[in-house]
Backbone and ligand atoms as CSV (ligand in chain L), in Angstrom:
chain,resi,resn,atom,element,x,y,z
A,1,UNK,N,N,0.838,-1.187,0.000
A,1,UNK,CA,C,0.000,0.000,0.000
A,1,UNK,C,C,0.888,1.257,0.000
A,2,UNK,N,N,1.689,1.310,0.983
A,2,UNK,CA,C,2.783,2.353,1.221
A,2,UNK,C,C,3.879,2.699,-0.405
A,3,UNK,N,N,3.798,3.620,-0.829
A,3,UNK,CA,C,4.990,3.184,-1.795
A,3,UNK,C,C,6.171,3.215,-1.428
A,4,UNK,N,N,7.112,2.957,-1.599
A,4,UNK,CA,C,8.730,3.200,-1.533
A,4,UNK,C,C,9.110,4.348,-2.329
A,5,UNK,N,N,8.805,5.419,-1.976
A,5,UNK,CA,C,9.223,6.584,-3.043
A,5,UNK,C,C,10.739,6.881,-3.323
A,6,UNK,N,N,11.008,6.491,-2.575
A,6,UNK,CA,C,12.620,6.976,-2.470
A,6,UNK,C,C,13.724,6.282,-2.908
A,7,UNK,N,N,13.174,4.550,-3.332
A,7,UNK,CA,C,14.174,3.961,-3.659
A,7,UNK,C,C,13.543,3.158,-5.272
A,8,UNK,N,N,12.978,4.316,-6.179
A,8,UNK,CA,C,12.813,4.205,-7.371
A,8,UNK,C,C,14.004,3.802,-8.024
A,9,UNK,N,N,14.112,3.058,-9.209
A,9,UNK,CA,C,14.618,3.052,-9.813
A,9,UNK,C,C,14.676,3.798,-11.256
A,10,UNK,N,N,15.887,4.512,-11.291
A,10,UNK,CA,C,16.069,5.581,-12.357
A,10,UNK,C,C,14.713,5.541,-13.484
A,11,UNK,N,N,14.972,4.407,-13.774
A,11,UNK,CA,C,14.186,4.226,-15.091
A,11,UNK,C,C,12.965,4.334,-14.781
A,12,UNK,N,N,12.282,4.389,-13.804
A,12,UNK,CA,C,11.120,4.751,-13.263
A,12,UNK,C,C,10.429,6.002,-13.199
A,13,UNK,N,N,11.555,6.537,-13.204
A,13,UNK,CA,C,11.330,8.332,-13.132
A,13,UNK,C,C,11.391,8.791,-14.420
A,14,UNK,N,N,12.417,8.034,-15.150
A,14,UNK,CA,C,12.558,8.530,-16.703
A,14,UNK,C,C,11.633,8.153,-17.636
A,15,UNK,N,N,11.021,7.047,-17.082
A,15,UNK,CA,C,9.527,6.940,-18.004
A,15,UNK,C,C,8.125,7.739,-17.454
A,16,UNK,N,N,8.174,8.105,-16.211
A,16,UNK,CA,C,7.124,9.381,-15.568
A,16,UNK,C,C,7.027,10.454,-15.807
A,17,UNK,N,N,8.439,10.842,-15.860
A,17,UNK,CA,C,8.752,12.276,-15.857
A,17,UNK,C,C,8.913,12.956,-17.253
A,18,UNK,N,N,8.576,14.454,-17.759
A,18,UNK,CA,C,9.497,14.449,-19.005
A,18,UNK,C,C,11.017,14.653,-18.881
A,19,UNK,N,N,11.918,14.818,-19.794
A,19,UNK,CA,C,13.328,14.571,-19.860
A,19,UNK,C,C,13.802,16.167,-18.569
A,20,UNK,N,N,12.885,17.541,-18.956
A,20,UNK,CA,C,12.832,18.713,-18.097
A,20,UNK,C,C,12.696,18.172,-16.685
A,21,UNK,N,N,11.772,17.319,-16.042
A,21,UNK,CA,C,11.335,17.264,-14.811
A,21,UNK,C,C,12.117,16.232,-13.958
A,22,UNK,N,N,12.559,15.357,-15.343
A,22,UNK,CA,C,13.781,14.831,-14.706
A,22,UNK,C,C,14.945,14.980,-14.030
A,23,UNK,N,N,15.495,15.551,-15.100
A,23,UNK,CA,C,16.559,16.446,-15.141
A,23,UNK,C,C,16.773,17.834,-14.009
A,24,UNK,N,N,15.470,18.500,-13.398
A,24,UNK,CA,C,15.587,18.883,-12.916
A,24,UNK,C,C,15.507,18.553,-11.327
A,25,UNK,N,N,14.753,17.530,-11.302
A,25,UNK,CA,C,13.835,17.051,-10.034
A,25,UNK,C,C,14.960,15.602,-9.388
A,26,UNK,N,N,15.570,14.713,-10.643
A,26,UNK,CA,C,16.207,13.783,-10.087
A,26,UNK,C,C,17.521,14.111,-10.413
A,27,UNK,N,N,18.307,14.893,-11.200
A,27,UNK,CA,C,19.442,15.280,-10.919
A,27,UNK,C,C,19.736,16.650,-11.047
A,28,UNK,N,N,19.086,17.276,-10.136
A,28,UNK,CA,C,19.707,18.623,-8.890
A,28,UNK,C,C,20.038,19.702,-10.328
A,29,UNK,N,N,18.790,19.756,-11.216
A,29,UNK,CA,C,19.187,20.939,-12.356
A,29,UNK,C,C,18.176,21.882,-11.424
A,30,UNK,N,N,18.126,23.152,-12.339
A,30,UNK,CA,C,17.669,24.086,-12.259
A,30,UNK,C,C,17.213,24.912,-13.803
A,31,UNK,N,N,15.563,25.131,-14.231
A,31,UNK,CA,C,14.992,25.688,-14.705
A,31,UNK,C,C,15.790,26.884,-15.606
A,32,UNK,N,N,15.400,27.507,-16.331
A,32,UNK,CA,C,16.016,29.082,-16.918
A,32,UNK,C,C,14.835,29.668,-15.959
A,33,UNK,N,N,15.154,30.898,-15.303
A,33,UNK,CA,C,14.514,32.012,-14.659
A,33,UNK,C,C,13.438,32.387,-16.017
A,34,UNK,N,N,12.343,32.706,-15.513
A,34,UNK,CA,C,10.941,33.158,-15.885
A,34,UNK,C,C,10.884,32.373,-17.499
A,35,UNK,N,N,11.157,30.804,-17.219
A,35,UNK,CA,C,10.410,29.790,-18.450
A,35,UNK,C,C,9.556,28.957,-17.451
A,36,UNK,N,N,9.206,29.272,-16.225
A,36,UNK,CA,C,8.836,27.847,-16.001
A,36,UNK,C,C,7.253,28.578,-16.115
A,37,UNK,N,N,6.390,27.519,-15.577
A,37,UNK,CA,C,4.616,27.114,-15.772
A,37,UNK,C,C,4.052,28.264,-15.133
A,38,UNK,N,N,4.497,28.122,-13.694
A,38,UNK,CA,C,3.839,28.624,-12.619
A,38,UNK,C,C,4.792,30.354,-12.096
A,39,UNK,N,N,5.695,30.499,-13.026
A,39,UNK,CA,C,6.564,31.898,-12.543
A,39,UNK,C,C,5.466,33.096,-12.032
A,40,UNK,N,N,4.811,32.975,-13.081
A,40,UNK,CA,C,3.633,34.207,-12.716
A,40,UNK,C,C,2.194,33.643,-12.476
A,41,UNK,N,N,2.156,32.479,-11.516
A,41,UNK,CA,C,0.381,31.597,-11.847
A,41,UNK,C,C,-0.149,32.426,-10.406
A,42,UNK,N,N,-1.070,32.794,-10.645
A,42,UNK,CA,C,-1.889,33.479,-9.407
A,42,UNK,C,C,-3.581,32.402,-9.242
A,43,UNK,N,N,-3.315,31.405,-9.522
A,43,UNK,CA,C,-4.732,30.498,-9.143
A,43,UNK,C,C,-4.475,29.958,-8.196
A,44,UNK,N,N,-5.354,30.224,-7.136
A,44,UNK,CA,C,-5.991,29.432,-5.989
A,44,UNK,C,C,-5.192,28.095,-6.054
A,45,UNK,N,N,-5.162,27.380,-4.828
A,45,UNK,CA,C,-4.708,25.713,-5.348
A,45,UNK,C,C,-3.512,25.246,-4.132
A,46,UNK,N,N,-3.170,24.579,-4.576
A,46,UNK,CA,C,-2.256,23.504,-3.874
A,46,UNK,C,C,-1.093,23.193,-4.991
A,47,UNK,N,N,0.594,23.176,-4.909
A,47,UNK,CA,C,1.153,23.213,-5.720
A,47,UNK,C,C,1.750,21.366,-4.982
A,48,UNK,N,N,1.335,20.495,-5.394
A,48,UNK,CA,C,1.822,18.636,-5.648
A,48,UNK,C,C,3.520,18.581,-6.039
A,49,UNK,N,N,3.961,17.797,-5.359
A,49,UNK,CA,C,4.873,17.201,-5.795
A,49,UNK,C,C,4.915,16.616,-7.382
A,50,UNK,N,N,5.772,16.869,-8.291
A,50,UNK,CA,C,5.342,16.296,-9.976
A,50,UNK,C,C,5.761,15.047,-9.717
A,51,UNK,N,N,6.459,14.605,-8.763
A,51,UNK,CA,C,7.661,12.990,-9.075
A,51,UNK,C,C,6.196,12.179,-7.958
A,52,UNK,N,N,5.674,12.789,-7.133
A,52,UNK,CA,C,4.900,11.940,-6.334
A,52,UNK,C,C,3.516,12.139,-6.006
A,53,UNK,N,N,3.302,13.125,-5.985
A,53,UNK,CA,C,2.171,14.529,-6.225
A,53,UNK,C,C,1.922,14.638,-4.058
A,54,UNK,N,N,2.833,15.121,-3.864
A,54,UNK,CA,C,2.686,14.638,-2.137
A,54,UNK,C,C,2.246,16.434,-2.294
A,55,UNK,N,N,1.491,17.087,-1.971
A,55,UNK,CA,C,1.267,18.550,-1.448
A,55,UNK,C,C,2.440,18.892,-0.473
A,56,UNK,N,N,2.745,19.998,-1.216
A,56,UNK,CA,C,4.162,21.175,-1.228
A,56,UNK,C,C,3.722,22.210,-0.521
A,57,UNK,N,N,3.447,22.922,-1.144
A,57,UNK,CA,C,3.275,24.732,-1.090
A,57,UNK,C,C,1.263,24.644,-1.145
A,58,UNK,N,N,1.044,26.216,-0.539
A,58,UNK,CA,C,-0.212,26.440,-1.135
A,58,UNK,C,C,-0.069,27.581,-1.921
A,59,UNK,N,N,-0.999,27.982,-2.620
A,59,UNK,CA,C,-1.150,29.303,-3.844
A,59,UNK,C,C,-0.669,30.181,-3.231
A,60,UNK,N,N,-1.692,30.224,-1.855
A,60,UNK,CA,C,-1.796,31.504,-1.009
A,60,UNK,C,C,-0.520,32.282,-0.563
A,61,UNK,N,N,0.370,31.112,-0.219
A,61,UNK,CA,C,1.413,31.597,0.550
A,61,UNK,C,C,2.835,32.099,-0.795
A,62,UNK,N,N,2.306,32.325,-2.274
A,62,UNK,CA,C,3.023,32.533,-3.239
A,62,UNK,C,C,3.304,33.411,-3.021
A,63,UNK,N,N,4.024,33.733,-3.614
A,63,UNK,CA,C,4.924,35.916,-3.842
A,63,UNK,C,C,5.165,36.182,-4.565
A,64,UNK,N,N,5.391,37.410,-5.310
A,64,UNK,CA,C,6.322,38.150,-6.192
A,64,UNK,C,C,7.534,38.468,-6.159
A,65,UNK,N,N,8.590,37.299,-6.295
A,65,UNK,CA,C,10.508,37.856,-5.624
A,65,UNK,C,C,10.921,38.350,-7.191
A,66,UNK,N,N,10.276,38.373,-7.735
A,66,UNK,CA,C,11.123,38.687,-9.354
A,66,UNK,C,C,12.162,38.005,-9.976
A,67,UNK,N,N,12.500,36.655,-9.045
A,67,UNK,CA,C,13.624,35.981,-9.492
A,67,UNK,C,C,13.251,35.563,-10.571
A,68,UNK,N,N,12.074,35.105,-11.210
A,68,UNK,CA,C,12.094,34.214,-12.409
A,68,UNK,C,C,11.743,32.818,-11.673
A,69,UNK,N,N,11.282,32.317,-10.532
A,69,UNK,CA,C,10.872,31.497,-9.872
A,69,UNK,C,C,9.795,31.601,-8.874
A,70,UNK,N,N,8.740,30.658,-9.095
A,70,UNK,CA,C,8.146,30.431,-8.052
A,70,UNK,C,C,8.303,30.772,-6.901
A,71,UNK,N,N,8.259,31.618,-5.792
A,71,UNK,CA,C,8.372,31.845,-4.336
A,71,UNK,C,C,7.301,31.332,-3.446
A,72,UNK,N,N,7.793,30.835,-2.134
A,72,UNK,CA,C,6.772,30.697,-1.569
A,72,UNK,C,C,7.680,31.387,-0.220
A,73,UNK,N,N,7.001,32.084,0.875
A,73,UNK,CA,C,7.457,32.046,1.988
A,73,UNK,C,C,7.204,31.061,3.324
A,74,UNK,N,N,6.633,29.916,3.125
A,74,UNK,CA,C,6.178,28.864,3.795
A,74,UNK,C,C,5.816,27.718,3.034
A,75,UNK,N,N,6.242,26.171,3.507
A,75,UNK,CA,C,5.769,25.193,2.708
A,75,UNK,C,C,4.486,24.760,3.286
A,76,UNK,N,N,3.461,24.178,3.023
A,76,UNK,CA,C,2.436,23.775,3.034
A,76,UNK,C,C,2.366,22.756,4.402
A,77,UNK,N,N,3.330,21.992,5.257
A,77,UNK,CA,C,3.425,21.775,6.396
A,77,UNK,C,C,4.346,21.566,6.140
A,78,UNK,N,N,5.731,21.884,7.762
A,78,UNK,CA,C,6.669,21.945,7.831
A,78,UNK,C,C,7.344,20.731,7.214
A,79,UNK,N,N,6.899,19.071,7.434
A,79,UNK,CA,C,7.223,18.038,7.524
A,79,UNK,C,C,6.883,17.568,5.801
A,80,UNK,N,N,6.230,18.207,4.858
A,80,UNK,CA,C,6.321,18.361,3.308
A,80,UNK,C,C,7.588,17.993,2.426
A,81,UNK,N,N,8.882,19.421,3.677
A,81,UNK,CA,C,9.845,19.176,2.654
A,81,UNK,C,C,10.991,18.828,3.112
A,82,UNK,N,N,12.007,18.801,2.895
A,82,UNK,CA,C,13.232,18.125,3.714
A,82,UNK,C,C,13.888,19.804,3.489
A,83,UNK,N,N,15.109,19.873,4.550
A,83,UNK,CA,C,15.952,21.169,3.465
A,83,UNK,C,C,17.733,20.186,3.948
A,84,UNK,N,N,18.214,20.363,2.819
A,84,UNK,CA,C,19.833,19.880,2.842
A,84,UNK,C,C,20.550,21.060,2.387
A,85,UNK,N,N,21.798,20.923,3.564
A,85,UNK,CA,C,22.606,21.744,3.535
A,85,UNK,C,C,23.356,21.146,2.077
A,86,UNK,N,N,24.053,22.699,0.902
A,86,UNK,CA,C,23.860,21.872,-0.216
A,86,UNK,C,C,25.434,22.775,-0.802
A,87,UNK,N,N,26.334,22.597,-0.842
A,87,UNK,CA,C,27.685,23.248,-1.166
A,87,UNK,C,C,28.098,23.048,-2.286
A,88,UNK,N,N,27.773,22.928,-3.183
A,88,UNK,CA,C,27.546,22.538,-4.719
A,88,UNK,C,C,27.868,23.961,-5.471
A,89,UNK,N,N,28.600,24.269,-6.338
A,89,UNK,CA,C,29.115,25.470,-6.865
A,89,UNK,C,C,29.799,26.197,-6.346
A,90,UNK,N,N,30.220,26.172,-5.343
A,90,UNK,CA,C,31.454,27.063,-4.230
A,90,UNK,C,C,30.303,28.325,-3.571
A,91,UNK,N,N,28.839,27.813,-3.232
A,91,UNK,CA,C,28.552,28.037,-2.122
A,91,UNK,C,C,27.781,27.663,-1.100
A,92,UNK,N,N,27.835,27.758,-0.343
A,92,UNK,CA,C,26.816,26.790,0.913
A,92,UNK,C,C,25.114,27.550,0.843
A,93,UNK,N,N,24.790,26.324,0.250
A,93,UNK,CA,C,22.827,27.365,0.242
A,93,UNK,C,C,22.170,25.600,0.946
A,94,UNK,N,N,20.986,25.884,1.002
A,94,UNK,CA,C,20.286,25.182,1.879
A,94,UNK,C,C,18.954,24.613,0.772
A,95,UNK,N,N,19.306,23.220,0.037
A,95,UNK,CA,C,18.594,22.555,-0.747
A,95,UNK,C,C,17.067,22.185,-0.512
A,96,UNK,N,N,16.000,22.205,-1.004
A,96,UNK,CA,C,14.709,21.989,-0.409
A,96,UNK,C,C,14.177,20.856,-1.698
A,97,UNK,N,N,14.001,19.450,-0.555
A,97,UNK,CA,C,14.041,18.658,-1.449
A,97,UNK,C,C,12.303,17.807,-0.464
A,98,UNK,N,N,11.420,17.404,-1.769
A,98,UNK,CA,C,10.674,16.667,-1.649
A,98,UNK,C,C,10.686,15.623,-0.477
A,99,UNK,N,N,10.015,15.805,1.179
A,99,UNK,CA,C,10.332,14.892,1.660
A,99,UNK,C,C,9.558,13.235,1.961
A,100,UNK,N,N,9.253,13.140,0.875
A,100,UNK,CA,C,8.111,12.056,0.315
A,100,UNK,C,C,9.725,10.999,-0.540
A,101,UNK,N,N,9.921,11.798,-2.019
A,101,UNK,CA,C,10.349,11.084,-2.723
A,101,UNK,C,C,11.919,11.171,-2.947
A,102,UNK,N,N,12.705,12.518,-2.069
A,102,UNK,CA,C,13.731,13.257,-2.353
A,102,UNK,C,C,13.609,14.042,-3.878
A,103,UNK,N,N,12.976,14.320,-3.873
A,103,UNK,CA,C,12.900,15.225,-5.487
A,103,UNK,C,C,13.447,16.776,-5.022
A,104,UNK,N,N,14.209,16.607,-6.200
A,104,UNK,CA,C,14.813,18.647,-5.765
A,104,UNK,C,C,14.044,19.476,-6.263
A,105,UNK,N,N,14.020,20.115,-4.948
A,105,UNK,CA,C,12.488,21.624,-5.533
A,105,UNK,C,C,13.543,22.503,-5.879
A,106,UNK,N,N,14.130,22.901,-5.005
A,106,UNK,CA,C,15.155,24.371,-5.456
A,106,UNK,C,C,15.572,24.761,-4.040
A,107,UNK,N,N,15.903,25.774,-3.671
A,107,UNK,CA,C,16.709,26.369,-2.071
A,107,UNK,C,C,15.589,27.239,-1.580
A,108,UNK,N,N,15.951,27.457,-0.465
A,108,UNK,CA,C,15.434,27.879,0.679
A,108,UNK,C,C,16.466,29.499,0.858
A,109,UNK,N,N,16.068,30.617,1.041
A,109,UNK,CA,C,17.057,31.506,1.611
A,109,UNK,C,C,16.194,32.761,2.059
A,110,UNK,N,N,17.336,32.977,2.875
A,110,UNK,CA,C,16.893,33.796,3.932
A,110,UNK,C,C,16.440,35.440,3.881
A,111,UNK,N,N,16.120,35.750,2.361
A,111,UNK,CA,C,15.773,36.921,2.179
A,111,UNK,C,C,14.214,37.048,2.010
A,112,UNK,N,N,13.321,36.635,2.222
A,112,UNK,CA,C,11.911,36.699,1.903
A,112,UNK,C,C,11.260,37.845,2.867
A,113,UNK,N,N,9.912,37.858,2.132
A,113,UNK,CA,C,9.055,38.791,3.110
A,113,UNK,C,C,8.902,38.081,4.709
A,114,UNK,N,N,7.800,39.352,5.544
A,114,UNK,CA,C,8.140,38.816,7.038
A,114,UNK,C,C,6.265,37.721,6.489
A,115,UNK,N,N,5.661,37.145,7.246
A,115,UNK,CA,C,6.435,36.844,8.421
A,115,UNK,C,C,7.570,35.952,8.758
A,116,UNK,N,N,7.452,35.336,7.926
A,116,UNK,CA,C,8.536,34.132,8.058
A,116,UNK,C,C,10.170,34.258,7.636
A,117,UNK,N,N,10.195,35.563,6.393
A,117,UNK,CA,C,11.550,36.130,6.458
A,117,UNK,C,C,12.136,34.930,5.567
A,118,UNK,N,N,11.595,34.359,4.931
A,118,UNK,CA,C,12.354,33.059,3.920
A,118,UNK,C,C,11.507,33.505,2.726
A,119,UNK,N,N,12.653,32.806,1.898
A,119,UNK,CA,C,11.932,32.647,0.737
A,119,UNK,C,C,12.360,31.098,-0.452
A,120,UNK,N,N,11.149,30.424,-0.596
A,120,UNK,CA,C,11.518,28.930,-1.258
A,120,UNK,C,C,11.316,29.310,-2.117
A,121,UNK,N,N,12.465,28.797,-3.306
A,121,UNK,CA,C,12.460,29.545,-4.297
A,121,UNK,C,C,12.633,28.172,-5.482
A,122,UNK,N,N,11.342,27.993,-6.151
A,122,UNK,CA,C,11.072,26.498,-6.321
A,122,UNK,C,C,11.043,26.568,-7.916
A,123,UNK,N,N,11.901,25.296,-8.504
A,123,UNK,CA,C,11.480,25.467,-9.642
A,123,UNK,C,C,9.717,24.941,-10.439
A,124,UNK,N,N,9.802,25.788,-11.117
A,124,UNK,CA,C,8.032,25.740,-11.829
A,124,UNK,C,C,7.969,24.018,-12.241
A,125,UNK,N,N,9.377,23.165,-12.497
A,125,UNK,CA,C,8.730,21.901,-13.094
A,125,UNK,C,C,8.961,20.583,-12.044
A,126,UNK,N,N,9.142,21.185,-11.068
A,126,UNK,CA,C,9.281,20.341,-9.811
A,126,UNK,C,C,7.493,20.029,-9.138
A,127,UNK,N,N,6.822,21.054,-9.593
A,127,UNK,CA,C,5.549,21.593,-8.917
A,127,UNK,C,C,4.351,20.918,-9.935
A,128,UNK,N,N,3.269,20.613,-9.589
A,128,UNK,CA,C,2.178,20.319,-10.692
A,128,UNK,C,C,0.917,21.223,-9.433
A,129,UNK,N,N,0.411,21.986,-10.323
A,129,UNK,CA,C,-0.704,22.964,-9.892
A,129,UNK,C,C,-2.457,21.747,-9.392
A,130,UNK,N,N,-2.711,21.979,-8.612
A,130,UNK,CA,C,-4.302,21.561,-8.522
A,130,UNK,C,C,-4.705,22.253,-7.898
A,131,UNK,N,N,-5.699,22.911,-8.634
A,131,UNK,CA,C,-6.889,24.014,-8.404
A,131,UNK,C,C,-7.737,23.407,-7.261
A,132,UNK,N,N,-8.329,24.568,-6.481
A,132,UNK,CA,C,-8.677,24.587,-5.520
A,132,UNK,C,C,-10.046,23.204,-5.491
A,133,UNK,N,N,-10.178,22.546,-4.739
A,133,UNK,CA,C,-11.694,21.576,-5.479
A,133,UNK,C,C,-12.616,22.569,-5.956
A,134,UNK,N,N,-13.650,21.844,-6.742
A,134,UNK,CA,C,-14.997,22.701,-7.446
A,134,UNK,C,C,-15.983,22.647,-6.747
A,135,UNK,N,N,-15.786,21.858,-5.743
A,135,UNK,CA,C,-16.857,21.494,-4.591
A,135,UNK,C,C,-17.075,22.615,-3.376
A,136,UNK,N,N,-15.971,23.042,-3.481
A,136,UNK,CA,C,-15.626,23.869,-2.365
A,136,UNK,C,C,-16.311,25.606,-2.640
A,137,UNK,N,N,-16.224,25.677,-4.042
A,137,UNK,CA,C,-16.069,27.165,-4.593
A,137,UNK,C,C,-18.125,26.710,-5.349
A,138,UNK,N,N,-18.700,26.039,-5.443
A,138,UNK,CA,C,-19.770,25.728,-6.293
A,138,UNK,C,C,-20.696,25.273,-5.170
A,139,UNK,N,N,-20.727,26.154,-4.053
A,139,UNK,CA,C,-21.643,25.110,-2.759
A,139,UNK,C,C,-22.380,25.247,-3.456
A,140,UNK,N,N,-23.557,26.499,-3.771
A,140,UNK,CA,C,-24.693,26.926,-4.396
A,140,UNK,C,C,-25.621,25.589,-5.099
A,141,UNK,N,N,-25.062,25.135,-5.603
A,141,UNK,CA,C,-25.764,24.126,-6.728
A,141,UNK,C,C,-26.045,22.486,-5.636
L,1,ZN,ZN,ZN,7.759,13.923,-4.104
């Protein structure tokens, strides 16, 4: 019942994923600034894990950092995401990785709005969007 998310085998991901979500999600790439899906998405919703669909982020807690990435200043519950200390390019930043499947979202850093004063700064193809339910927004009927 449980899956084993974490101890996929490559080829598992490479037939799920496209070659982008791969590439970015199972080996530690990173997006071009303002190509991804969601850079500028302002809909309501819940942003899923793409490698597992485990709920990440919510809409609400999105921002405007101008990086060319997704921001969030809070993940959707603390225990969502993992963060690894990540020294990769000659500098020490703090990795924020899927803590369901290990999938790499993108870093964590410490310049965001208050309250929380962070900012996750996620790539758009790490993320798959689901709109808020229709159930929720359509009591009326
Ligand atoms: Zn995942």
């Amino acid at each position: 019942m449980t899956q084993d998310w974490k101890n996929k085998p490559e080829s598992y991901w490479r037939e799920k994923l496209t070659p982008e979500q791969f590439r970015v999600t199972r080996q530690h790439g990173t997006e071009r600034p303002f190509t991804g899906e969601y850079c500028e998405a302002h809909a309501p919703g819940t942003y899923l894990c793409v490698c597992c669909e485990l709920p990440l982020f919510e809409a609400g807690r999105k921002f405007e950092s101008g990086t060319g990435w997704p921001s969030f200043t809070v993940p959707l519950t603390p225990d969502a995401i993992t963060e690894v200390v990540d020294r990769s390019h000659g500098m020490t930043r703090t990795e924020v990785r899927c803590s369901r499947c290990d999938a790499h979202l993108g870093h964590v850093f410490p310049d965001g709005p208050p309250p929380t004063g962070l900012r996750y700064c996620i790539n758009s193809v790490a993320l798959r969007h689901q709109p808020s339910s229709v159930g929720e927004q359509e009591k009326s009927s």
